[in-house]
FIKE-185328 format. One line per field, with one value per residue (C-alpha): residue number from 1; residue in one letter; x, y, z. Coordinates in Angstrom, 2 decimals. Layout:
num c(NUM;...) .
residuo c(a;...) .
x c(X;...) .
y c(Y;...) .
z c(Z;...) .
END
This chain:
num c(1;2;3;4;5;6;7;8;9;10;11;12;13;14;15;16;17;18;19;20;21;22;23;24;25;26;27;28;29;30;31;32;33;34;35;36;37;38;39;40;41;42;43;44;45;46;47;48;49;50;51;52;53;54;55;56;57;58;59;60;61;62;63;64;65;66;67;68;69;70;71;72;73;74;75;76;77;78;79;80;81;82;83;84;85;86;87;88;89;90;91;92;93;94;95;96;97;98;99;100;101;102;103;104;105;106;107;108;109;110;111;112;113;114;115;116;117;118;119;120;121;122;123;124;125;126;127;128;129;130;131;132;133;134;135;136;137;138;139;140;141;142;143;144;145;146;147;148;149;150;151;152;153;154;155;156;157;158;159;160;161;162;163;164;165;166;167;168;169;170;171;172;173;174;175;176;177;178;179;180;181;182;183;184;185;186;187;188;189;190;191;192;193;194;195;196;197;198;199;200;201;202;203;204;205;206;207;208;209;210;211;212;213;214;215;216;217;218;219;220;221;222;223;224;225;226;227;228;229;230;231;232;233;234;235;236;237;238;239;240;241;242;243;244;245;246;247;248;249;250;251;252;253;254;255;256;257;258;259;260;261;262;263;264;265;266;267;268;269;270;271;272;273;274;275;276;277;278;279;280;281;282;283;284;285;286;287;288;289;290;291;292;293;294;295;296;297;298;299;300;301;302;303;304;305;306;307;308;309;310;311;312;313;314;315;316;317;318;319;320;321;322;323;324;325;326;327;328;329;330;331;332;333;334;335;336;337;338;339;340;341;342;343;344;345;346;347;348;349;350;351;352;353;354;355;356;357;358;359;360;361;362;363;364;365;366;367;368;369;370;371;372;373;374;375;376;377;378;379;380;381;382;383;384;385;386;387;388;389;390;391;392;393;394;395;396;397;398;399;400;401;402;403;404;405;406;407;408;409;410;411;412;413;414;415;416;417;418;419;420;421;422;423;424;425;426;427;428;429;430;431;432;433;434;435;436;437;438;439;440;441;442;443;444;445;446;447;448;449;450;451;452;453;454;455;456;457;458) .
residuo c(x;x;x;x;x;x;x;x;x;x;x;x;x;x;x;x;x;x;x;x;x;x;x;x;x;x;x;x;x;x;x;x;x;x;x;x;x;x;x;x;x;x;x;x;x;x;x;x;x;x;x;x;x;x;x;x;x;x;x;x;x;x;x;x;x;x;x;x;x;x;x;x;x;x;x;x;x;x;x;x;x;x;x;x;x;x;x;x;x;x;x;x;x;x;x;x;x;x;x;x;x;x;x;x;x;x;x;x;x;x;x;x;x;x;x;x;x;x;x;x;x;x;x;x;x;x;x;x;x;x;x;x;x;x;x;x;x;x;x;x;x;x;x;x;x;x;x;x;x;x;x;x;x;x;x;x;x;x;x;x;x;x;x;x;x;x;x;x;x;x;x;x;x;x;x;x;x;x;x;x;x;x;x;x;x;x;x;x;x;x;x;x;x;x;x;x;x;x;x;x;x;x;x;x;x;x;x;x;x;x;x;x;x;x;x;x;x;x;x;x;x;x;x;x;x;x;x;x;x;x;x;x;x;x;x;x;x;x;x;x;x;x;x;x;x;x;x;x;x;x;x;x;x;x;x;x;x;x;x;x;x;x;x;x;x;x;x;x;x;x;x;x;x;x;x;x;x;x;x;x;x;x;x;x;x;x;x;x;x;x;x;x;x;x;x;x;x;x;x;x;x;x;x;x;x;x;x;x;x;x;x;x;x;x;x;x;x;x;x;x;x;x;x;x;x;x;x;x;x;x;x;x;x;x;x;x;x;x;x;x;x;x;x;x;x;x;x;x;x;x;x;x;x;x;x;x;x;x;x;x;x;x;x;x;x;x;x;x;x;x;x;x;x;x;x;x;x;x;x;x;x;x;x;x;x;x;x;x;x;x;x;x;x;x;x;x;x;x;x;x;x;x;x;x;x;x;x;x;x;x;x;x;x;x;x;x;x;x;x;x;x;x;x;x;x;x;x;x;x;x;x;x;x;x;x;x;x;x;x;x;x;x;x;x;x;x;x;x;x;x;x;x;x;x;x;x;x;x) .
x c(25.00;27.69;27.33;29.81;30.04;30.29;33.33;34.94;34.88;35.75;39.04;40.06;39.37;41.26;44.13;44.48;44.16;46.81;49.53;48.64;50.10;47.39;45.56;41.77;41.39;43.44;41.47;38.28;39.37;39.98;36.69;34.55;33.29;33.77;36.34;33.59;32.33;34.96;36.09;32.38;33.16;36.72;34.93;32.11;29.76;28.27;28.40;28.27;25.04;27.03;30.26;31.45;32.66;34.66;36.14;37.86;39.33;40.47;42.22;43.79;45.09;46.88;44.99;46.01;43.89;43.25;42.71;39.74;37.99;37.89;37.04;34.07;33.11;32.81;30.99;28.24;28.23;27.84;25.02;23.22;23.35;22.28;19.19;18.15;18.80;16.01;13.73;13.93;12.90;9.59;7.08;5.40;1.54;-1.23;-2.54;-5.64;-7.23;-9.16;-13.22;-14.40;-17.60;-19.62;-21.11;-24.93;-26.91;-29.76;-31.51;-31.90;-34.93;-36.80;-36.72;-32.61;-30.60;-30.01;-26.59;-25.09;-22.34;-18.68;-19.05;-21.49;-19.16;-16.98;-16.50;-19.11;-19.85;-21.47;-24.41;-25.97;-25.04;-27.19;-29.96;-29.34;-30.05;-33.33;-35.76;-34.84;-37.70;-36.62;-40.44;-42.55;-44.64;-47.91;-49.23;-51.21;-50.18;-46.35;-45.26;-42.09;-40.03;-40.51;-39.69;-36.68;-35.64;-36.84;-34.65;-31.53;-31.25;-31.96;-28.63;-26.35;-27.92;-26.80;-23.55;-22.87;-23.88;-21.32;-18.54;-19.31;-19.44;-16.56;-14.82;-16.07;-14.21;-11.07;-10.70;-11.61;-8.62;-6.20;-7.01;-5.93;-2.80;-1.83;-2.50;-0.52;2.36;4.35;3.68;4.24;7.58;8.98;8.23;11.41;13.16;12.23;10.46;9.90;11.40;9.47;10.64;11.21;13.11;16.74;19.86;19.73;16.33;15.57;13.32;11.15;9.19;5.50;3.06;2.37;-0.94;-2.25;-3.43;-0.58;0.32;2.82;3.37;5.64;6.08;6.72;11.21;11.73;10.36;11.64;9.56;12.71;11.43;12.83;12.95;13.08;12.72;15.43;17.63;15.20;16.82;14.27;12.40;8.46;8.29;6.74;4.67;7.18;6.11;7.37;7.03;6.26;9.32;8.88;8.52;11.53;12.36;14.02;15.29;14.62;14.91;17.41;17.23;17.70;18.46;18.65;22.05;22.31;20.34;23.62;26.68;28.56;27.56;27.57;28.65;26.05;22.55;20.01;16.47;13.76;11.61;8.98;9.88;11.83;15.56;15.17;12.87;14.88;16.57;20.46;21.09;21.68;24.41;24.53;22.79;19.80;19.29;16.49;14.31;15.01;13.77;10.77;9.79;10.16;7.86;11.39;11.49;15.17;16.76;18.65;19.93;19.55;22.23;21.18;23.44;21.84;22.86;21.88;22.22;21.02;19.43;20.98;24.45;22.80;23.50;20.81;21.40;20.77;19.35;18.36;17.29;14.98;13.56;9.50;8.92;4.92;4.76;7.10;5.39;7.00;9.59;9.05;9.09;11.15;14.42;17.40;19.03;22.61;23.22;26.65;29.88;33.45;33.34;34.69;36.28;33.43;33.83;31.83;31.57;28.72;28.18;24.65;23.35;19.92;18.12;15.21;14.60;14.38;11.10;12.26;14.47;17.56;20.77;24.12;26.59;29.66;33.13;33.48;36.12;37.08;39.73;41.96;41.53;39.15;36.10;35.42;31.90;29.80;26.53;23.89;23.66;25.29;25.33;24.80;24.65;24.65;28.19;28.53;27.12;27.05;26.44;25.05;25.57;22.94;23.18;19.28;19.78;17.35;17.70;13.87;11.03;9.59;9.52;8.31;9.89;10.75;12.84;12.04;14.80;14.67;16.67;16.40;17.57;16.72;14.34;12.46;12.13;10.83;10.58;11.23;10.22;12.61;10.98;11.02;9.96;6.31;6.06;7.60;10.98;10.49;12.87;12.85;15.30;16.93;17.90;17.31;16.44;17.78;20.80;21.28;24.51;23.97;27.56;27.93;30.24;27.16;24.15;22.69;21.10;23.48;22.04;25.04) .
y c(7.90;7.35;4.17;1.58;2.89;6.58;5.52;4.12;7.12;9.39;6.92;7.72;11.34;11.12;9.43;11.68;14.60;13.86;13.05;16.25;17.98;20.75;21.88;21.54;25.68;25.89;23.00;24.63;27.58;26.35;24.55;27.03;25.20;25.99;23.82;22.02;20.78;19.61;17.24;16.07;14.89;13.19;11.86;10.43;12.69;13.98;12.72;15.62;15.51;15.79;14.07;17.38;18.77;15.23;14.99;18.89;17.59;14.79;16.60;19.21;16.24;15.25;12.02;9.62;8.21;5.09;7.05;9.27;6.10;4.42;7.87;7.85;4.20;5.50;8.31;6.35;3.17;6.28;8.02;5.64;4.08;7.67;7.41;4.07;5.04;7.78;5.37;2.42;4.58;2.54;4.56;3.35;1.64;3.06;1.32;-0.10;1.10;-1.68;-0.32;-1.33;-3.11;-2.35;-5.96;-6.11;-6.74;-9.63;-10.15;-14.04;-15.58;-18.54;-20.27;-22.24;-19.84;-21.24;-21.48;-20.62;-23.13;-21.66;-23.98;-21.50;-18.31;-20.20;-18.19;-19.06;-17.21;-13.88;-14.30;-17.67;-15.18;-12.80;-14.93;-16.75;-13.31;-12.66;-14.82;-13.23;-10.57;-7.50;-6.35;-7.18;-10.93;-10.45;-12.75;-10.68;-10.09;-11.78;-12.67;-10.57;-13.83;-14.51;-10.85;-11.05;-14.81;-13.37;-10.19;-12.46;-14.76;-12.03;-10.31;-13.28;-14.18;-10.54;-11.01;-14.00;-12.52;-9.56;-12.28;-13.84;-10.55;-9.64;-13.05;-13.57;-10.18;-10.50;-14.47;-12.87;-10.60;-12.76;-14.74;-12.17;-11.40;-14.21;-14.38;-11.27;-11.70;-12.95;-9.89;-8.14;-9.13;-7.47;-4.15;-1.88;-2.18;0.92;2.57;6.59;7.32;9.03;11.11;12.68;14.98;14.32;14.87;12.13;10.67;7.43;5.30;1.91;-0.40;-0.29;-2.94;-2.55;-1.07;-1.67;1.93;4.03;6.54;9.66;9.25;8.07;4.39;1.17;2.53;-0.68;2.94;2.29;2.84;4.81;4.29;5.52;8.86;11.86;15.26;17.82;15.13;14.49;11.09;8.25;10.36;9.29;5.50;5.27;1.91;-1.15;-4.85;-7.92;-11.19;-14.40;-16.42;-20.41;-21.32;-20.62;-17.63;-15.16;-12.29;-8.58;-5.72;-2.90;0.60;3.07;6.75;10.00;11.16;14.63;16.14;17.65;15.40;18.13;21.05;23.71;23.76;23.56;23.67;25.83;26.53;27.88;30.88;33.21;36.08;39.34;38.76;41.40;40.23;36.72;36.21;34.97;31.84;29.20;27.10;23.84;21.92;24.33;24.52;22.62;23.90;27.56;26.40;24.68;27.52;29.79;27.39;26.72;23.79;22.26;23.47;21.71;18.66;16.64;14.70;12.07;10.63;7.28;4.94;1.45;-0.78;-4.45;-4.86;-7.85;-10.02;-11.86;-10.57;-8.59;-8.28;-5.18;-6.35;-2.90;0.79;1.56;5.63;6.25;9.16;10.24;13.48;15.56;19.35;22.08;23.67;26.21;30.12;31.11;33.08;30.26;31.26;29.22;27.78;28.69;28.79;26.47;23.08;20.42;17.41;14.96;11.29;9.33;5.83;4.06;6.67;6.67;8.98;9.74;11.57;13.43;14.08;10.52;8.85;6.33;7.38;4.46;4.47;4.65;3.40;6.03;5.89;7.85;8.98;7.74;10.39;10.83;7.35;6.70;4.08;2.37;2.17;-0.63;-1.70;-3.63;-6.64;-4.88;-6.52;-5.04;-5.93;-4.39;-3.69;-3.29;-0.16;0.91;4.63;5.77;8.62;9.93;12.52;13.20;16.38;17.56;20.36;20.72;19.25;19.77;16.48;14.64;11.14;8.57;5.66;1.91;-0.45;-3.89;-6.58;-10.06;-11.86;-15.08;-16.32;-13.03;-10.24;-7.19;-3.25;-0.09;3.28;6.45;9.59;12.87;12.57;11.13;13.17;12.54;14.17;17.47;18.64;21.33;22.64;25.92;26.12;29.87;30.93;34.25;33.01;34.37;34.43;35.87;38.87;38.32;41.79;43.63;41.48;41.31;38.84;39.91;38.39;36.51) .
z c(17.15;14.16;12.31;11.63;7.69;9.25;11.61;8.46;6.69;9.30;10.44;6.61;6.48;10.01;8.42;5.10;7.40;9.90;6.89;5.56;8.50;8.34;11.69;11.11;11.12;8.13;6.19;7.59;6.30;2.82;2.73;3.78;6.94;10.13;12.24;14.35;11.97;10.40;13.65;13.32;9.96;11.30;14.35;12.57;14.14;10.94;6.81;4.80;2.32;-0.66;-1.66;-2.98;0.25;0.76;-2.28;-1.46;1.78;0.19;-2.51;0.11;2.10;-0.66;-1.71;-4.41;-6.95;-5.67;-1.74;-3.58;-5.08;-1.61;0.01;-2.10;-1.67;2.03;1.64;-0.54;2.13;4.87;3.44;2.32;6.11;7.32;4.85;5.95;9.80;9.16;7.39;9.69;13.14;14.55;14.83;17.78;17.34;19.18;22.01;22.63;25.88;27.19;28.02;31.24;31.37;34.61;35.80;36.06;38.41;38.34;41.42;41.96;40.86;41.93;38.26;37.83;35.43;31.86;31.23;27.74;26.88;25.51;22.45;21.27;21.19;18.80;15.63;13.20;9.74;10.51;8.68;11.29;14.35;12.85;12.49;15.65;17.42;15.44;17.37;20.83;21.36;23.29;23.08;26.23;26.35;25.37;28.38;30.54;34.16;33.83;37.23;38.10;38.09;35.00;33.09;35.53;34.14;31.03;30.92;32.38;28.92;26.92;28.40;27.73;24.47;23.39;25.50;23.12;19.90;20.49;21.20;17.78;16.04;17.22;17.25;12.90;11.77;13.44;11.97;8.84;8.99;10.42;7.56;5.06;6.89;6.49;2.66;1.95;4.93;1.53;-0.35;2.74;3.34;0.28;1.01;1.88;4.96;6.91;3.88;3.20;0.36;-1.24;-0.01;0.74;2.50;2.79;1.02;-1.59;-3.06;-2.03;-3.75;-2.45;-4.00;-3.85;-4.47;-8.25;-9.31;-12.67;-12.96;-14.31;-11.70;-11.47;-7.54;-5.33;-5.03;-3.10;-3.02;-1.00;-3.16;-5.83;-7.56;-7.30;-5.45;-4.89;-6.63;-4.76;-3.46;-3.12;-3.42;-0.96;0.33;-0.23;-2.70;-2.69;-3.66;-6.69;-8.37;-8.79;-10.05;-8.05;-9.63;-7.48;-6.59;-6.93;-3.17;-0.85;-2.58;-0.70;-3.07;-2.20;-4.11;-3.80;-2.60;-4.97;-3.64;-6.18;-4.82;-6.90;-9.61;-10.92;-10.47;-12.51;-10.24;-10.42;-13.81;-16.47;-14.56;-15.83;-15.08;-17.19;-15.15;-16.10;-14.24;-14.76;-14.19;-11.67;-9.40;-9.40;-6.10;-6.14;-6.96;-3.61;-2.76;-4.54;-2.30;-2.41;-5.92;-6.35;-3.67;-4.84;-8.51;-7.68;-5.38;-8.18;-10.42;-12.64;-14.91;-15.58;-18.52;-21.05;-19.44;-15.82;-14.71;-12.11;-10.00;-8.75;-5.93;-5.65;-2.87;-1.86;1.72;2.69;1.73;-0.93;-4.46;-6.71;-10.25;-12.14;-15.39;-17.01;-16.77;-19.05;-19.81;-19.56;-21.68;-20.51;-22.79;-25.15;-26.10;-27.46;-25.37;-22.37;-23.90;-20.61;-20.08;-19.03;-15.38;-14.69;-11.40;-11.52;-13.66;-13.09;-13.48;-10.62;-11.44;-10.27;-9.89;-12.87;-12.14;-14.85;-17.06;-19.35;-21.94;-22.69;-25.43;-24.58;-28.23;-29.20;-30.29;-27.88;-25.40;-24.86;-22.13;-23.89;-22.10;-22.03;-20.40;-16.92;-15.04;-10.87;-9.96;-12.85;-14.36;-17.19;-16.44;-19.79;-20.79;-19.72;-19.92;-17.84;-16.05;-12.62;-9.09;-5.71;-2.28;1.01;0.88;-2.85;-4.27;-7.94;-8.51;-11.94;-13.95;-16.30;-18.51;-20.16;-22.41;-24.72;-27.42;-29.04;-26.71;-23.19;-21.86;-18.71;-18.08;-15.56;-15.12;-14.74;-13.21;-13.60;-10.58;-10.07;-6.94;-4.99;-7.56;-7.63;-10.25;-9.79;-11.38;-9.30;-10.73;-10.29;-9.94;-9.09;-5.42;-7.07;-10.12;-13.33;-13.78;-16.00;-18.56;-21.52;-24.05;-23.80;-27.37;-28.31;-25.39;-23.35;-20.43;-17.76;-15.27;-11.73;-11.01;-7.59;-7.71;-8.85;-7.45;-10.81;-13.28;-16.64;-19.93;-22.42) .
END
C-alpha cells in the first residue's frame, strides 16, 4: 500500500511526465527500466531505492531547478516512510497456552477440613514463603498405626499448603518485574519507533538509538539506531543501531531523537569509487550496477579506496523540532595503508544534488567536519555549519566527503540532537562495524572495458 509521502511524489513525477508529452515506453526506454515499472513509480506503487533514477526522469521531463529540489524533497520524505513502514511491522507476541490442572480427588473425611484463607496468597517477599513451606513434612508421621482419617486429613493440608506456596512463588516474581517495568518504561519510551536499523537490509542505512553502554562497542546500536543508528548495511536501510547516550530530561520531557538512515555510500556514483582487492584482476568479476556495489566488494573481502562519500538523512519522529547540534568523526585505528591493486566502480560523473556538504580528513590526528558549499540542481548551496533542525516533515540530508591519501583507517561518526529537554548521541556506522577506509596513493588502478570484458590497468 503507497504512503501518503509516496502519492506525493508520484502526483509530481505524474505531472512533469505528462508536460513532457513523452509516452512512458519512450521514457522507459531512455531510463533503462521497463515501462511497468515506470507507472509504478507515477502511481505510487513503488519509490525507487536510489534518487538517481528520479533525478533522470526528472531531467528528461524537462524539470526546472526549483521542480528538481522539490522532486528530491519527495523522494527523501518517500523513502524514508518506506524504511520506517518496514521497521514499524508488529511482530506478533507469543501466546501463552494456559496448562490445565486436573482437580484432585480427596475422599471426605470425618475430621472438618481446614480452610486456608486468601489473605495468605498475598504476595509476600520470597524468602518468608520459603520458610513458611519448610515446616510442612511430606515424610510419613512417626505415630504408629495412623488411622486412615488422619493421613487422609493429613495428605489434604499438605496439598493446599503447597497449592498456596506455588501462588506466592509465582505471585513474588511477577510483582518483582512489574516493578522494574515500571522503573525503565521512561527509558523505554525513547527507543526508536519501529526499530531495525541496523540494519540492515534495505536500500538506505538506517540508524536507531540504543541504550548507551559504557563498554565501547563496534556494533550496531540503539538507531531510534542511531547509533546511526543508525548506520548501515548495503545502504542497508536502518543499518544496525549502534550505542547512543540519552541524557535525562527534567520531568515532563518529551524530546525524541531522530532517525538517521545511510542513504548512499557514494553520492557521486559512479564516478570516483574504488575498492582495494587482493586478487588477480582476472579472476575479478565485472563490476555491478550502482546499487550493488557494495555487496559485490564486501563479498570480495574489498576495503574502500581513497575516499567514502556518505550521504546521510536525518529525520525527527514526530512534529516537534530536534536540533542538530554537531557531527563529530571517531577515528578507532589508523595503520599503514592496504598493499592491494585499486578497482574503479565506474567512470562519468552525474550531476548529484549536494545539499550540506562536509569534509573530512582521514589523515588528520584528529579528524574535524568542514563545512563546504554544495550544489541543489544548478544553484550553489553556501557552506554552513551545525546547529540544523529536523522534524518529521523537515529532512536535512548530509554530504560527507572522508578521503584519505596515507593511512588505513577505521572510523565512525557520533551525532549529537537535543529536543524537548532531552539530549542524546547516536552513533553512525557501517551496519555495526566501524566504517573502513584506506589510501590508494601508489597503488595499481584498475578500469573494467566493458567492449573487451577485461580488468585494463591505467
Amino acid at each position: 500500500m503507497a504512503t501518503p509521502e509516496a502519492e506525493e511524489l508520484a502526483a509530481l513525477l505524474k505531472k512533469l511526465k505528462d508536460r513532457s508529452g513523452r509516452s512512458y515506453g519512450v521514457l522507459a526506454g531512455r531510463l533503462h527500466v521497463s515501462t511497468s515499472t515506470l507507472h509504478r513509480y507515477c502511481n505510487g506503487d513503488a519509490v525507487p531505492g536510489e534518487f538517481a533514477p528520479v533525478e533522470r526522469f526528472a531531467r528528461l521531463c524537462g524539470a526546472t531547478a526549483d521542480e528538481m529540489v522539490e522532486v528530491h524533497r519527495r523522494w527523501i520524505l518517500a523513502d524514508a516512510a518506506r524504511g520506517r513502514g518496514k521497521a514499524e511491522a508488529p511482530v506478533p507476541a507469543e501466546a501463552v497456552k494456559p496448562v490445565p490442572v486436573e482437580p484432585e480427588v480427596v475422599e471426605p473425611s470425618r475430621a472438618e477440613p481446614e480452610v486456608v484463607e486468601p489473605s495468605r496468597a498475598e504476595p509476600v517477599p520470597a524468602e518468608p514463603a520459603r520458610r513458611e513451606t519448610e515446616p510442612v513434612a511430606l515424610e510419613p508421621v512417626r505415630e504408629e498405626a495412623p488411622a486412615p482419617s488422619r493421613w487422609r486429613r493429613a495428605s489434604a493440608r499438605t496439598r493446599v499448603l503447597l497449592a498456596a506456596a506455588a501462588v506466592v512463588a509465582l505471585t513474588v516474581p511477577t510483582a518483582v518485574v512489574i516493578g522494574q517495568l515500571k522503573q525503565t518504561g521512561s527509558d523505554a519510551a525513547t527507543g526508536a519507533p519501529g526499530a531495525s536499523e541496523t540494519t540492515a537490509g534495505q536500500d538506505a542505512d538506517a540508524v536507531s538509538p540504543s541504550p548507551y553502554s559504557p563498554s565501547p562497542s563496534v556494533s550496531a546500536s540503539k538507531r531510534p539506531s542511531a547509533s546511526a543508528t543508525t548506520g548501515s548495511a548495503s545502504p542497508s536501510a536502518r543499518t544496525s543501531p549502534s550505542a547512543s547516550r540519552t541524557t535525562g530530561a527534567p520531568e515532563g520531557g518529551t524530546g525524541r531523537p531522530p532517525t538517521v538512515t545511510i542513504s548512499s555510500y557514494n553520492w557521486e556514483e559512479p564516478c570516483g569509487q574504488f575498492y582495494l582487492l587482493g586478487q588477480d584482476p582476472a579472476t575479478v568479476p565485472p563490476p555491478p550496477p550502482p546499487k550493488g556495489t557494495r555487496g559485490w566488494a564486501r563479498a570480495l573481502g574489498g576495503v574502500d579506496g581513497g575516499a567514502m562519500k556518505l550521504e546521510l538523512t536525518v529525520q525527527g519522529t514526530s512534529a516537534q523540532a530536534v536540533v542538530l547540534t554537531g557531527l563529530r568523526v571517531k577515528v578507532l585505528s589508523q595503520r599503514a595503508p592496504v598493499q592491494q591493486p585499486a578497482f574503479s566502480m565506474g567512470e562519468g560523473c552525474g550531476s548529484g544534488i549536494e545539499p550540506q556538504s562536509f569534509d573530512v580528513d582521514l589523515d588528520d590526528s584528529r579528524p574535524a567536519l568542514k563545512p563546504v558549499a554544495g550544489k541543489q540542481g544548478d544553484e550553489t548551496v553556501p557552506a554552513k555549519d551545525f546547529p540544523f533542525r529536523v522534524s518529521s516533515s523537515d529532512v536535512e540530508v548530509f554530504d560527507l566527503d572522508a578521503h584519505v591519501e596515507g593511512h588505513d583507517v577505521s572510523w565512525y561518526l557520533e551525532l549529537d540532537w537535543s529536543s524537548g529537554g532531552r539530549t542524546g548521541t547516536l552513533r553512525v556506522d557501517d551496519g555495526g562495524k566501524p566504517f573502513r577506509t584506506s589510501s590508494i596513493a601508489g597503488r595499481p588502478e584498475y578500469y573494467y572495458r566493458y567492449d573487451t570484458s577485461v580488468w585494463e590497468k591505467r
